[in-house]
C-alpha positions in Angstrom: -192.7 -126.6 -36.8 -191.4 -122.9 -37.9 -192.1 -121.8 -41.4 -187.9 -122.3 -42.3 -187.5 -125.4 -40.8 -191.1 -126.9 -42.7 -189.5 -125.3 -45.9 -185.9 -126.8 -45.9 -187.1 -130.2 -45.1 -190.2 -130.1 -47.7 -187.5 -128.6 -50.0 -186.2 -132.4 -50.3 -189.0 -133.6 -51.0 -190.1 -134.2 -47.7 -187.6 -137.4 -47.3 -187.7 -136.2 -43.6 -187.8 -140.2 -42.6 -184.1 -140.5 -43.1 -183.1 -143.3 -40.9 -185.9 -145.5 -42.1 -183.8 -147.1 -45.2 -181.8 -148.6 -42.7 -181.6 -152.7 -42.4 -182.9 -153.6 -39.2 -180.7 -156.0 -38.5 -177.8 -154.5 -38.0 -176.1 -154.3 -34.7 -173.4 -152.7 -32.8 -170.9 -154.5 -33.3 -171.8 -155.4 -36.5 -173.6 -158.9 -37.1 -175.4 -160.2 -39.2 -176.9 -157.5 -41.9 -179.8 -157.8 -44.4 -181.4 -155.9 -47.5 -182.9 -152.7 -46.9 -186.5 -152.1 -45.7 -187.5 -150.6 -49.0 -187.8 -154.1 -50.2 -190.0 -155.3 -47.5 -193.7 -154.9 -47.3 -194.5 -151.4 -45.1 -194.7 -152.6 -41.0 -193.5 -151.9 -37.4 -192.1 -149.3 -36.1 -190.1 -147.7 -39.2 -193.3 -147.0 -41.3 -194.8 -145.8 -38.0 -192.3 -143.4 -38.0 -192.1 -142.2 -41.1 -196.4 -142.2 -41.4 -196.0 -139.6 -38.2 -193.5 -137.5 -39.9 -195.1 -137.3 -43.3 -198.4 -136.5 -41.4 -196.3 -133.3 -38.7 -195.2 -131.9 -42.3 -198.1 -132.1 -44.2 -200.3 -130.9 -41.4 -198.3 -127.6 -41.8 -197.4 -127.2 -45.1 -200.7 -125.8 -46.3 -200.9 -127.8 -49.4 -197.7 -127.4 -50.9 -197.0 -130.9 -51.2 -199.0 -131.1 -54.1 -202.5 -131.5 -52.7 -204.3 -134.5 -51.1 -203.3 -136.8 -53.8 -200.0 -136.4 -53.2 -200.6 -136.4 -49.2 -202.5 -140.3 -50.1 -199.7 -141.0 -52.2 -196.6 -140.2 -49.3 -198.8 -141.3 -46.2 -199.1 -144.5 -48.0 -197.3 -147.8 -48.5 -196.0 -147.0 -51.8 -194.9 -143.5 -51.3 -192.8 -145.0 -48.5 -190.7 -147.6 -50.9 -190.0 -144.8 -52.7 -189.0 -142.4 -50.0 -186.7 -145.7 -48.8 -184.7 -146.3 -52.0 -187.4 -147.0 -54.9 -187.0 -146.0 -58.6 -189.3 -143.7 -59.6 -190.4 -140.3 -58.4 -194.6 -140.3 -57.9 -196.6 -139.3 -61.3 -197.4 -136.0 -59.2 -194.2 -135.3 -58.9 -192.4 -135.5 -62.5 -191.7 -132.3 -64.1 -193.1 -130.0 -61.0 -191.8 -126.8 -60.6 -191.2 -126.6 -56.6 -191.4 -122.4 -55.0 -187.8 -121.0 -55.1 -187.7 -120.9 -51.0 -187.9 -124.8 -51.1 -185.3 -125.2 -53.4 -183.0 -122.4 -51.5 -179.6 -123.5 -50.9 -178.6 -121.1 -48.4 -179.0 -123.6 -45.2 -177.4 -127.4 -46.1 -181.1 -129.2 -45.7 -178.7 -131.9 -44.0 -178.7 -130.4 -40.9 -181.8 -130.2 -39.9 -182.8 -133.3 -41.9 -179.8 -135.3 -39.4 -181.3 -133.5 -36.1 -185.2 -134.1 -37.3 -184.1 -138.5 -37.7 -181.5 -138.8 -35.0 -183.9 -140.7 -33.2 -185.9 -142.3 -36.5 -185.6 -146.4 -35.8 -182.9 -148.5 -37.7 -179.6 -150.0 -36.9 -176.8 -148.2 -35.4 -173.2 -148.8 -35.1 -170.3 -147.7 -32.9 -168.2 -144.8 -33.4 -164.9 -147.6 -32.5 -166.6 -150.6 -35.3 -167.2 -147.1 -37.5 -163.8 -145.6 -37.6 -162.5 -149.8 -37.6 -164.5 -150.6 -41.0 -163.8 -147.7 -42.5 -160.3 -148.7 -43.3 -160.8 -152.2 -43.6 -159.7 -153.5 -46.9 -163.1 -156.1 -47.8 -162.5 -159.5 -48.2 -161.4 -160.4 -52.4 -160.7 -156.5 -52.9 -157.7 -155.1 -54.5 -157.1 -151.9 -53.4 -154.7 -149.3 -55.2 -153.8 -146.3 -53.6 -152.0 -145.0 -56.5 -154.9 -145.3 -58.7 -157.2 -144.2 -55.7 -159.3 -147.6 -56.5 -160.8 -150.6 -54.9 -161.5 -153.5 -57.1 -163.4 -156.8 -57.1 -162.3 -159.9 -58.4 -164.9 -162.3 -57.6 -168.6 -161.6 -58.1 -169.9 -161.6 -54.8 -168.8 -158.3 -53.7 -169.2 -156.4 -49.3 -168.1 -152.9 -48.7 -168.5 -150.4 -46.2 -168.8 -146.9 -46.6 -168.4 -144.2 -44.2 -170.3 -140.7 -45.0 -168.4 -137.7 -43.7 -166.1 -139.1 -41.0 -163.9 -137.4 -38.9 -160.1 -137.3 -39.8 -161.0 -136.3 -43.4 -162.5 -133.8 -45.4 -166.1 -133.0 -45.0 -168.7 -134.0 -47.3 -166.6 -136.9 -48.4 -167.1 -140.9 -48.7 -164.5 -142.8 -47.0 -163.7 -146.6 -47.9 -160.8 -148.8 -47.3 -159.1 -145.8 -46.0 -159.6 -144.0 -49.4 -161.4 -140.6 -50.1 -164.4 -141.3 -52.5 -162.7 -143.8 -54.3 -163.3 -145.8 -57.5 -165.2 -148.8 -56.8 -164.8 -151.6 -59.7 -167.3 -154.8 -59.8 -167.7 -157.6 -62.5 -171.2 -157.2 -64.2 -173.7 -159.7 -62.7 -171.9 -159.1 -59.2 -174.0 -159.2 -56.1 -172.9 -156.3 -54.2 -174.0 -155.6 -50.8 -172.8 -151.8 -49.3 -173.2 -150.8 -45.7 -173.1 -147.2 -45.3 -172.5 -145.1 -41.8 -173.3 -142.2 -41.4 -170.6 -140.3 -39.2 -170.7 -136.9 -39.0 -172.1 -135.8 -35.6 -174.5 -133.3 -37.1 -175.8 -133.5 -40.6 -177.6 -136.7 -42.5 -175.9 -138.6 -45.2 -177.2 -141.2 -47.8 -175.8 -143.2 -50.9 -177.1 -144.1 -54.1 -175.5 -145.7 -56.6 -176.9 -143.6 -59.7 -177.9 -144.2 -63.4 -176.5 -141.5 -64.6 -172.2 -141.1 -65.1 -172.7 -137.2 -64.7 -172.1 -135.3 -61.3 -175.5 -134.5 -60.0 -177.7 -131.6 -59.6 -178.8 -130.0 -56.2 -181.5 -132.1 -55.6 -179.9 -135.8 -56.5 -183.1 -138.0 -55.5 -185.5 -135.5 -58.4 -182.8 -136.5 -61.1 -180.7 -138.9 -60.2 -182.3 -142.3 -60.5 -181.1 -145.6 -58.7 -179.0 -147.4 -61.3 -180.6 -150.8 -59.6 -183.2 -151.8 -57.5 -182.0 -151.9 -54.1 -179.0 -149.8 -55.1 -180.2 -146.7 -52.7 -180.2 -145.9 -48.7 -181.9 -142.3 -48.9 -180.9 -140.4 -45.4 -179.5 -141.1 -42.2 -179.7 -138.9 -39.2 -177.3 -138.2 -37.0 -175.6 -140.1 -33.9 -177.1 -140.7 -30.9 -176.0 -142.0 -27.9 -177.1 -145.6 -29.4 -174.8 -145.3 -32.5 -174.1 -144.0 -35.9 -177.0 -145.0 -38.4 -176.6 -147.4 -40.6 -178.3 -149.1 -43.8 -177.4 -151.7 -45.7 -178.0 -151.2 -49.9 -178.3 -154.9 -51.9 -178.1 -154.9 -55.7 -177.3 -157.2 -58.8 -174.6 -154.6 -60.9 -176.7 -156.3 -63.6 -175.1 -154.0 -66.5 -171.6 -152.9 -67.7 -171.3 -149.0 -67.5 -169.8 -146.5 -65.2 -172.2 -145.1 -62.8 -171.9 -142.8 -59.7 -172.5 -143.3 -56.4 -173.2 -140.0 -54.3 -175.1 -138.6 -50.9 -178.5 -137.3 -52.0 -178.7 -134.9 -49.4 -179.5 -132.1 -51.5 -176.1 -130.1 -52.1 -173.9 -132.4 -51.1 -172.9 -134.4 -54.7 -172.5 -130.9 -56.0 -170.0 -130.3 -52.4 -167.8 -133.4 -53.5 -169.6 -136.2 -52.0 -169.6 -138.7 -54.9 -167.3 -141.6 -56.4 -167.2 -143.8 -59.8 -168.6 -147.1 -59.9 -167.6 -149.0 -62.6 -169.4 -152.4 -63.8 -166.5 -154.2 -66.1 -168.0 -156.4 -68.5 -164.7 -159.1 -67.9 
């Protein structure tokens, strides 16, 4: 792997497994879906994936990941939850000063990120179901074009989300046929987003975020998950087999106004983000 290509992924933080937060069990056309594997004990061929990845960039980035602690650390079980949607960065990792040519902006780490997974494991849909569920108006939602919202009544809450599709502005969410719009949801809701990734060359994510404020270059050092579960890291591009897809399950346990963005570094800061509000009634 050449020195640039190394850099920009290690730059994010090596989350070079991007496809891997993907459910498993979705399908092309869409059937039955199921909480992320960030959840799930470490198995099968997703953390076989990622374990050869982690071990490619490691074996050439002559220890500047942080040494072999932090190598035990991402090779590992619990570096992988992490990597996959978990809440905390690693102990190593807090306050770290990374070298200025990893945290260079000059190249959008998404593209290489979406060419490095295109072929990472993890459920894919088709570009037709895509482009069909991303202006589908989800069951019990209210959806206001005027005020550029969708809102939940009840408490039990399904969305899908597509990540940069065609028709509409790049770097941009697109749901119910709206542009990164305001997504409402009673506390206590159980709220269950898919999220597609469909532009043909460049990896996409979504996290819903603890913090209200827009996010800095590098979402997934500062932006923490405002839930457990409420995170699908990366997903690489299209292949042949489909757009990647994850599915992110979370209790909106408290009242607040959070933000859900891409992590892909650059890309919150590009426009790629949206409210979500938790109403207390």
């Amino acid at each position: 792997m050449k020195r640039t290509r190394l850099a920009a992924a290690m730059g994010t933080a090596a989350i070079a497994a991007a496809g891997l937060g993907a459910s498993t069990a979705i399908t092309a056309c869409g059937s039955a879906r199921q909480a992320p594997a960030a959840a799930a004990t470490p198995s099968g061929s997703a953390y076989a994936y990622y374990r050869s990845m982690m071990g490619t960039l490691y074996s050439g980035s002559s220890g500047m990941m942080g040494g072999t602690s932090s190598r035990g650390w991402m090779m590992g079980g619990t570096g992988y939850r992490w990597m996959m949607g978990g809440l905390d960065p690693p102990a190593w990792m807090r306050g770290r000063a990374l070298p200025g040519y990893l945290m260079s902006s000059s190249r959008d780490p998404g593209k290489i990120m979406g060419a490095l997974d295109a072929g990472a494991p993890g459920a894919r849909v088709s570009a037709s179901e895509a482009a069909r569920l991303g202006g589908e108006v989800p069951a019990g939602a209210t959806v206001s074009r005027a005020q550029h919202r969708i809102a939940f009544a009840a408490t039990t809450v399904r969305l899908t989300i597509l990540a940069s599709p065609a028709g509409g502005p790049d770097e941009t969410f697109r749901a119910a046929g709206l542009v990164n719009p305001t997504i409402t949801v009673k506390a206590g809701s159980r709220v269950r987003i898919e999220i597609i990734n469909a532009d043909p060359d460049t990896a996409h994510g979504l996290v819903v975020t603890a913090s209200g404020a827009r996010s800095a270059w590098m979402p997934m050092m500062t932006a923490r998950p405002a839930f457990p579960g409420s995170a699908a890291w990366f997903l690489g591009n299209p292949t042949s087999a489909g757009m990647h897809a994850a599915t992110i399950a979370f209790t909106a346990a408290t009242p607040g106004t959070y933000r859900y963005l891409c992590p892909v570094p650059g890309h919150a800061q590009e426009g790629m983000t949206g409210t979500f509000t938790v109403s207390s009634a």
